[in-house]
C-alpha positions in Angstrom: 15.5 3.3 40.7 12.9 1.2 39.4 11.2 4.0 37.7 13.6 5.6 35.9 14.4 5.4 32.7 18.0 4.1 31.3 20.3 4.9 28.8 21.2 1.1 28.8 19.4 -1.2 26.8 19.1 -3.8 29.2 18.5 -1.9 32.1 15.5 -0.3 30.2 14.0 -3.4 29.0 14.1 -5.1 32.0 12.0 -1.6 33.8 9.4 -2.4 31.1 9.1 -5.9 32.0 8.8 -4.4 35.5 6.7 -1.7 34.9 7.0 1.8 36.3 6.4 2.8 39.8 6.4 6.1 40.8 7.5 7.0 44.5 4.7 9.3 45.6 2.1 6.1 46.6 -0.4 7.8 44.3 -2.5 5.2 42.6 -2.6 6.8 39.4 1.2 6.7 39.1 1.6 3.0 39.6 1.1 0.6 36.5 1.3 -3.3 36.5 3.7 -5.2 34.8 3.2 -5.8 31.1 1.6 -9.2 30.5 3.4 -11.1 27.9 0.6 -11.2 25.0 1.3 -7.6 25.3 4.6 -7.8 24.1 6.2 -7.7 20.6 8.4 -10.7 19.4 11.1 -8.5 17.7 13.1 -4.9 18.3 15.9 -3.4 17.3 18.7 -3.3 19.8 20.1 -0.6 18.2 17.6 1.8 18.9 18.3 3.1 22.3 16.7 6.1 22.9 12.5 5.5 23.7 11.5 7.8 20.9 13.4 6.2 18.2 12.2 2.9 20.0 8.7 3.9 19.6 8.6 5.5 16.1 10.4 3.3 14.5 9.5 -0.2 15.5 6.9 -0.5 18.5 3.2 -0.1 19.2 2.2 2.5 21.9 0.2 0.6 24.3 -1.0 3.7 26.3 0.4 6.9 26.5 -0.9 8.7 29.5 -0.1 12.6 31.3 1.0 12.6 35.3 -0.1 15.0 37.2 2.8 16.3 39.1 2.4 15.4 43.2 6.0 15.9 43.9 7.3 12.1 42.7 11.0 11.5 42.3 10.8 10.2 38.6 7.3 11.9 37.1 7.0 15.1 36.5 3.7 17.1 35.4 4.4 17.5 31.3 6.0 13.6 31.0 4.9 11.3 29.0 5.1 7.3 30.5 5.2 5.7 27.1 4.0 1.6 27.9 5.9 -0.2 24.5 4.8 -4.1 24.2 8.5 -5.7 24.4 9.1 -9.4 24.4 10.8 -10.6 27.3 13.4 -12.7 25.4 16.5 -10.3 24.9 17.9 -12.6 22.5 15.3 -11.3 19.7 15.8 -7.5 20.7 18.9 -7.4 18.4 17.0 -8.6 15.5 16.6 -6.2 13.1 14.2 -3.8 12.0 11.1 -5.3 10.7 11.2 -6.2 6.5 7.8 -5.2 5.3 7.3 -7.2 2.2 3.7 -7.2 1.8 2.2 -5.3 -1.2 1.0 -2.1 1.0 1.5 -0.4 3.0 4.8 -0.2 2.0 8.1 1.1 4.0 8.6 4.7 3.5 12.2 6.5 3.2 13.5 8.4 6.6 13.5 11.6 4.9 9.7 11.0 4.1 8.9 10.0 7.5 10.8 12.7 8.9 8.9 15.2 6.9 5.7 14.0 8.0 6.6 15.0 11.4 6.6 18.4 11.0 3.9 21.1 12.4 0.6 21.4 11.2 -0.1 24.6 8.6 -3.2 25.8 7.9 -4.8 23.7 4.9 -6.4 27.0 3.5 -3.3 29.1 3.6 -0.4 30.0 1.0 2.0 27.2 2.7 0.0 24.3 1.9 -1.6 25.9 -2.0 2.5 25.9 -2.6 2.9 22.2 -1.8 -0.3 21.1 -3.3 0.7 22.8 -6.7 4.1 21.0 -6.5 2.5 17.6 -5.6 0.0 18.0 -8.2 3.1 18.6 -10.8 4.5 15.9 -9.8 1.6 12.9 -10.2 1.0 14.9 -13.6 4.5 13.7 -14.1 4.2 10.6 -12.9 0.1 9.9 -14.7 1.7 11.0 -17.8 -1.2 13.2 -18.6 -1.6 17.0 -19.3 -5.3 16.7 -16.7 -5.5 17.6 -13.4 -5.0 14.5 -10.3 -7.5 14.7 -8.2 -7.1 14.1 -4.4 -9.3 12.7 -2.1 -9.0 11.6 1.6 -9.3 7.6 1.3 -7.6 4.6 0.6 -7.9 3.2 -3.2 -11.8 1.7 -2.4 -12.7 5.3 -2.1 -10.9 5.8 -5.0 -13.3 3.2 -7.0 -16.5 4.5 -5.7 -15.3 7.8 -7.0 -14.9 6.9 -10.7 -18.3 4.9 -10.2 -20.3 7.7 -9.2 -18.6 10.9 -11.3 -18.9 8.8 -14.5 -22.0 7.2 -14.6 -25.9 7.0 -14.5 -28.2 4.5 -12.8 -28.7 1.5 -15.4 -26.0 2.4 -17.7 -24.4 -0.7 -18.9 -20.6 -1.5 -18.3 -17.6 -4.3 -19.2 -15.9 -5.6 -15.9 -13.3 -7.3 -16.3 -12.3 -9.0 -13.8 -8.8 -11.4 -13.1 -9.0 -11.5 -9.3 -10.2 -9.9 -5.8 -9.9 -6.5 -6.7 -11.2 -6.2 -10.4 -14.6 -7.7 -8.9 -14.7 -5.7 -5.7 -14.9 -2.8 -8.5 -17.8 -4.5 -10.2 -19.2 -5.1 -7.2 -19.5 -1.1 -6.5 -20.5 -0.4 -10.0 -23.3 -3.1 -8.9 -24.2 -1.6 -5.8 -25.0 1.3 -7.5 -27.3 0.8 -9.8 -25.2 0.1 -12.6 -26.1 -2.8 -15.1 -22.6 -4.5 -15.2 -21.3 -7.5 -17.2 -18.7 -9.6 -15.8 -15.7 -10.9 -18.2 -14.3 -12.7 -15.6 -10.8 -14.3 -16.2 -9.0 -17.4 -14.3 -7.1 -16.0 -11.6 -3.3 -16.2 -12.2 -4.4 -15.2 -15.7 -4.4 -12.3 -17.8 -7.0 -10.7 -19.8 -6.8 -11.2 -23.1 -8.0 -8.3 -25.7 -9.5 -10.6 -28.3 -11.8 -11.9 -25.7 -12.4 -8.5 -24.2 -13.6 -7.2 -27.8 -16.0 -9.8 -27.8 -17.4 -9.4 -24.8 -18.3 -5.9 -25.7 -19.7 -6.3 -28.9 -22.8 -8.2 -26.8 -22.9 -5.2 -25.0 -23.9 -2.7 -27.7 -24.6 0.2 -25.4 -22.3 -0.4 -22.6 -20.3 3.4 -21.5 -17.7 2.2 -20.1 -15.1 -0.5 -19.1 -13.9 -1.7 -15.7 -10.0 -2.3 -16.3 -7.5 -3.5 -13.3 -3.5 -2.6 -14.3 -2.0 -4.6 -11.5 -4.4 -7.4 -9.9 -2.4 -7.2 -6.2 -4.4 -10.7 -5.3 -2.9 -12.5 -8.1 0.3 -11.2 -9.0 -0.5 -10.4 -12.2 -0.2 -7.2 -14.8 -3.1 -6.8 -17.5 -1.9 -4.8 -20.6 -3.5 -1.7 -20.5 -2.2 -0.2 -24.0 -3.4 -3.4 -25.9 -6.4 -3.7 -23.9 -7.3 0.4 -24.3 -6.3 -0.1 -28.3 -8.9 -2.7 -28.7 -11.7 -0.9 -26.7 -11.0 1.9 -28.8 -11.1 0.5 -32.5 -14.5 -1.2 -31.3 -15.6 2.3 -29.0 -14.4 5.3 -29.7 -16.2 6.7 -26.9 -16.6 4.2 -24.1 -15.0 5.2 -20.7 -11.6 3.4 -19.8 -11.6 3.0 -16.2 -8.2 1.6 -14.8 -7.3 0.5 -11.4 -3.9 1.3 -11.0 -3.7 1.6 -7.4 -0.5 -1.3 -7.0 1.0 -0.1 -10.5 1.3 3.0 -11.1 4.5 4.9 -10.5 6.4 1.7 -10.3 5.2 -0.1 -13.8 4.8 2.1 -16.9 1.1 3.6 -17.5 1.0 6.7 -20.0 -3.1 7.9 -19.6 -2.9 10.4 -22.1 -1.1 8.7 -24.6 -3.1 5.5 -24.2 -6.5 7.2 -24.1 -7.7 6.7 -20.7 -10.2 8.1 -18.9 -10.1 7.4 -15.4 -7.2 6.4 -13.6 -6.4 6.1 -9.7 -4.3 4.9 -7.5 -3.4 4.6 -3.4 -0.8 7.0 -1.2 0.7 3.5 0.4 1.9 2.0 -2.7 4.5 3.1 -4.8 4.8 6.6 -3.7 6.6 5.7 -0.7 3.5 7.3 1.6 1.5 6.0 3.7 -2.1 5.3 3.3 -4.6 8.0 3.6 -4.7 9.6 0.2 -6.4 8.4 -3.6 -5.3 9.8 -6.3 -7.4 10.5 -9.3 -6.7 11.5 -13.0 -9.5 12.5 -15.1 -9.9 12.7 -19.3 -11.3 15.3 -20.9 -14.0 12.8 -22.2 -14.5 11.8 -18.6 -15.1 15.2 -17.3 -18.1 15.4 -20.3 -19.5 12.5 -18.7 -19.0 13.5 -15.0 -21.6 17.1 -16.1 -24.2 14.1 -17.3 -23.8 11.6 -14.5 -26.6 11.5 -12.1 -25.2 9.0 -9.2 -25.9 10.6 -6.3 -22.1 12.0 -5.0 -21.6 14.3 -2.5 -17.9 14.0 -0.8 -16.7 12.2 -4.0 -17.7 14.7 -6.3 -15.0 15.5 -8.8 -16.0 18.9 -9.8 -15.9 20.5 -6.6 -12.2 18.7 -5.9 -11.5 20.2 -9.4 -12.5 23.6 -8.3 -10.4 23.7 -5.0 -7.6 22.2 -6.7 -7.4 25.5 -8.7 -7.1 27.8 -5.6 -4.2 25.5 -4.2 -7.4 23.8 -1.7 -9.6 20.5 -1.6 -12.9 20.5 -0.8 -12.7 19.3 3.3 -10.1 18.9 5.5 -7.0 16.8 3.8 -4.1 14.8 5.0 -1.8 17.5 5.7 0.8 15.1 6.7 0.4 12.6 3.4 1.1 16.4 1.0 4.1 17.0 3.1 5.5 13.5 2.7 4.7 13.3 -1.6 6.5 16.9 -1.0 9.4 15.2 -0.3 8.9 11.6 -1.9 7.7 12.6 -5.3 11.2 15.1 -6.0 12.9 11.6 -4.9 11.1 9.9 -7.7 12.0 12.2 -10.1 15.6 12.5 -8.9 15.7 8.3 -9.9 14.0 9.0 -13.0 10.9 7.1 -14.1 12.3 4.7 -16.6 14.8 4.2 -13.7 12.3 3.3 -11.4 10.2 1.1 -14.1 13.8 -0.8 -14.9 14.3 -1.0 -10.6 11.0 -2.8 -10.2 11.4 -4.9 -13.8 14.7 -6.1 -11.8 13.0 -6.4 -8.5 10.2 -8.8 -9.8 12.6 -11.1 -11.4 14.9 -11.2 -8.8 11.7 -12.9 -6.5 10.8 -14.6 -9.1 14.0 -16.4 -10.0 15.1 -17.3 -6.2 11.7 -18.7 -5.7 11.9 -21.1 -8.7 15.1 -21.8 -7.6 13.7 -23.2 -4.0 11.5 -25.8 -6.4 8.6 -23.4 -5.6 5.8 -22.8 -8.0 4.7 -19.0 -9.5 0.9 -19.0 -9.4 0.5 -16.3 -12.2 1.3 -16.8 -15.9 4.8 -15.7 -16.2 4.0 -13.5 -19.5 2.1 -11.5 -17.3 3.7 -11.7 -13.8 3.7 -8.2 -11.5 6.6 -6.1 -11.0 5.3 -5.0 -8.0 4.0 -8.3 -6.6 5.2 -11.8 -6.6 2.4 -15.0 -5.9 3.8 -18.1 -4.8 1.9 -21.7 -4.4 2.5 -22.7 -0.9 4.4 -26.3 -1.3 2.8 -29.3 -0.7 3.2 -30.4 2.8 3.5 -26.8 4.2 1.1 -24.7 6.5 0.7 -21.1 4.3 -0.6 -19.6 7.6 2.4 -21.1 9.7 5.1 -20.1 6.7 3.8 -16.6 6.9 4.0 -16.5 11.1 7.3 -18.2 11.6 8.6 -15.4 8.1 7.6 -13.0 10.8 8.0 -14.2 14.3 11.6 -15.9 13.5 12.9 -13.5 10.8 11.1 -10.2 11.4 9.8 -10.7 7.7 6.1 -9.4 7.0 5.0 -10.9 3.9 1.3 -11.4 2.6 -1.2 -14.2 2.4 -3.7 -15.2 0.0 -7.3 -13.7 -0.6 -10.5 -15.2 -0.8 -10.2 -18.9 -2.0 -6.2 -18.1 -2.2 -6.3 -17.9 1.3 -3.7 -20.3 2.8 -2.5 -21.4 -0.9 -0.4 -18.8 -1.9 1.7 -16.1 -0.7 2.3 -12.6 -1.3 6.0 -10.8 -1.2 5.1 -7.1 -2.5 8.0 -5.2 -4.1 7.3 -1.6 -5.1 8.1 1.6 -3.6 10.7 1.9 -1.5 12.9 -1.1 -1.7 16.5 -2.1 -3.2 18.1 -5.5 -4.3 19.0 -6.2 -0.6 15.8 -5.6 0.7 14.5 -8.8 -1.8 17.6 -10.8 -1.3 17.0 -10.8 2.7 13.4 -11.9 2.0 14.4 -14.8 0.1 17.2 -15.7 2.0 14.3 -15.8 5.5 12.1 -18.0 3.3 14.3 -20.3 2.2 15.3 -20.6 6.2 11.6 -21.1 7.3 10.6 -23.7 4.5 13.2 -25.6 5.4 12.2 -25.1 8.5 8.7 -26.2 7.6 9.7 -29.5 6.2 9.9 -28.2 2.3 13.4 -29.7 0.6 14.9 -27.0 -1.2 17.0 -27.8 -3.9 20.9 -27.3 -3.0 22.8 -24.1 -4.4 18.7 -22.4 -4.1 20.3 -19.6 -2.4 21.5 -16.4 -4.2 20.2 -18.2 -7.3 
C-alpha cells in the first residue's frame, strides 16, 4: 500500500517520492509529496533499513507523532520520518559521503554508537568516572601534568576564554597573526579592552621567530603573546617550540597563548615541556568527536595570572571549571554525549599510540600534497611549513573554485572546503586529521582529478596514484 514502508529499496524510495498517505481520511495523516529542492543528491544504497538511512547519511526534514484513529499503516507511538531523497536512483548507490573538510570531521562507528546511549545524570558517580578518565586522557594527549579544562563551546569560545582568564583591560599583547583565525583571536583580545599589536605575516607564510622577537622588544610591557599552531585558513603549521624558545629568552614571564584547535592530537605539541601557558583546542577536530566541546590546558604561571585578571568572566571562568573538575563536575550543564564519545575515542588514540598518530597524519599531508602537484596544481602555503592536518590548493587558472567544490560534492559525494575571506574562491581546502586512512585521501584525489578534468583543467598524464 502506498503508505507502507518497504524492505526494498526501490519500493521505499519511490513511497518517499510519493509521500505517505494514511487510510483513515484524517488531514493530519496525509503529507504532500516531497518537492525536489527538498531532496538530497546522493545516498547509500546499501543502507536499507530507515534508521541506518537516516543516521548515517540523510537530513530529517520533519519528524512528526500520529495520533492513533484506527489507520491501516500509523499507529499512535510511530514515527513518519520525511528524508530529502533525490529522485534519480542512479546516485542512491553512490557511496557514503567523503567529508574532507578540516572540521567537523568523520567520527569512528564505535564513537557514534556510543554517543547514542542514555542520558546519566551529569552530577552523579557515572559521569565523575568518565570525566576523570577523559580528563587523563587529553593530559596524555596536552602533554602536560595541569588540569584540561572543559567548556561547552566550539574553539571561539575557547579564545574568548584564554582572553578573559588571563588578562586585564589595557594590558598590552603580541598577535601574531598568519591568516583568518590568528586575527579573529586579536580581534577578541581587541574587543576586550586589550591594547594589542598585530605581527601580521603573509598568508601562506609562516611566522618567523627572529621577527617575532623584534616585534616584542617594541613592546616592552606586553603580558602575553597570541600564537596560532595550525592556521586552518591557510594550510600552514607555525613552530611553536622555536617560537616559545625565543619568547622565552626575551620574556621569561610573558603568557604563551596557542591556538591549537586544528593541531593538536594529530601534530606534535608538548605544553609542558615547551613552556606554554594556554593552550586549547575544538571536540570536532582531531579527537574524532563532534563539535560541542573546547578544551583548555592551563600553566601554573597562567593560573597566577587568571587570580589577577580583571576581565569581566562569568561562564568562562576558569577557576570555577577548575573547582568542578575536582569533584568529577563542570560548572553548568555539559555535553553529556561529546564525554561519552572521547570515552571511547580517546582509549582509540592511545591504542594507535601518539607518535603513531603524528607519523599517520605526517603521511596523510604528503600524500595530498604529492597527488596534487602531480595534477600540475599549485600548494598555496610554503612547503617548509605546510599542515599535516590541512592541505591549500590554488584553484587553476581557467577553473570556477565554487563550481570545483559543488560538482566534488554533487558528482562524487566528496565535501571538501573553500577558501576564507579574500581566499574565497582561490583556494581550496581538503582537511586530513582525525579519523581518516590512506584510502580515505586517495578517493579524494582520485574525485578531484575526475572533476578538474571535468572543469576544463589538463592534468598531466600518469597524475593519478602519483
Amino acid at each position: 500500500m502506498p503508505g507502507s514502508v518497504s524492505a526494498s529499496t526501490t519500493h521505499y524510495t519511490r513511497n518517499i517520492d510519493q509521500g505517505f498517505v494514511a487510510k483513515d481520511k484524517a488531514p493530519h495523516a496525509s503529507f504532500a509529496p516531497l518537492p525536489p529542492s527538498h531532496r538530497i543528491d546522493t545516498f547509500p544504497e546499501s543502507l536499507l533499513s530507515l534508521k541506518q538511512r537516516v543516521c548515517t547519511r540523510s537530513t530529517i526534514w520533519m519528524q512528526r507523532r500520529i495520533a492513533d484513529r484506527g489507520t491501516q499503516c500509523l499507529r499512535a507511538d510511530v514515527f513518519l520520518m520525511f528524508v530529502r531523497v533525490h529522485s534519480d536512483e542512479k546516485r542512491l548507490a553512490r557511496m557514503q559521503q567523503n567529508l574532507r573538510i578540516p572540521g567537523p570531521t568523520p567520527i569512528p562507528p564505535a564513537v557514534a554508537e556510543s554517543m547514542a546511549r542514555p542520558m546519566i545524570n551529569h552530577r552523579g558517580p557515572e559521569f565523575a568516572a568518565i570525566i576523570a578518565r577523559v580528563s587523563a586522557g587529553l593530559q596524555h594527549f596536552f602533554q602536560t601534568t595541569q588540569p584540561v579544562l572543559g567548556f561547552p563551546s566550539s574553539g571561539s569560545g575557547a579564545m574568548e576564554a584564554s582572553i578573559v582568564n588571563s588578562f586585564s583591560p589595557g594590558d598590552e599583547v603580541l598577535s601574531v597573526t598568519c591568516g583568518a583565525f590568528g586575527n579573529r583571536l586579536a580581534k577578541i583580545a581587541e574587543t576586550f579592552g586589550l591594547n594589542v599589536t598585530r605581527h601580521s605575516v603573509e598568508w601562506g607564510h609562516a611566522a618567523d621567530p627572529e621577527a617575532v622577537a623584534l616585534a616584542l622588544t617594541a613592546i616592552p610591557n606586553a603580558r602575553g603573546v597570541l600564537l596560532t599552531h595550525n592556521e586552518t585558513s591557510t594550510g600552514i603549521t607555525n613552530d611553536i617550540q622555536a617560537l616559545a624558545r625565543t619568547i622565552r629568552q626575551q620574556r621569561p614571564d610573558t603568557l604563551i597563548l596557542v591556538d591549537a584547535v586544528s593541531s593538536l592530537g594529530c601534530i606534535d605539541l608538548r605544553m609542558d615541556e615547551w613552556d606554554l601557558d594556554v593552550v586549547f583546542t575544538g571536540s570536532q577536530k582531531g579527537w574524532m568527536v563532534p563539535p560541542g566541546l573546547a578544551m583548555i590546558g592551563v600553566s601554573q604561571r597562567a593560573w597566577s595570572a587568571t587570580e589577577r585578571a580583571t576581565l569581566p568572566r562569568a561562564y568562562w571562568d576558569f577557576r570555577a571549571a577548575r573547582k568542578s573538575l575536582e569533584k568529577g563536575q563542570t560548572p553548568y550543564t555539559p555535553p553529556v554525549s561529546i564525554y561519552f564519545g572521547l570515552d571511547v575515542s580517546l582509549p582509540m588514540m592511545r591504542t594507535e599510540g601518539r607518535d603513531a598518530i603524528f607519523a599517520r597524519h605526517v603521511a596523510g599531508g604528503a600524500l595530498v600534497r604529492e597527488r596534487a602537484r602531480a595534477m600540475g596544481l599549485r600548494l598555496f602555503a610554503d612547503p617548509a611549513f605546510a599542515s599535516n592536518t590541512v592541505t591549500a590548493i590554488e584553484v587553476p587558472k581557467g577553473v570556477d573554485g565554487k563550481a570545483l567544490i559543488k560538482a566534488m560534492r554533487e558528482n562524487e559525494g566528496v565535501v571538501i572546503a573553500g577558501g576564507q575571506e579574500h581566499l574565497e574562491g582561490r583556494i581550496i581546502r581538503i582537511g586530513h586529521l582525525g579519523y581518516f586512512n590512506e584510502a580515505d585521501l586517495t578517493a579524494c584525489m582520485d574525485a578531484l582529478e575526475r572533476q578538474l578534468t571535468a572543469l576544463g583543467h589538463r592534468v598531466p598524464t600518469g597524475a593519478a596514484g602519483a
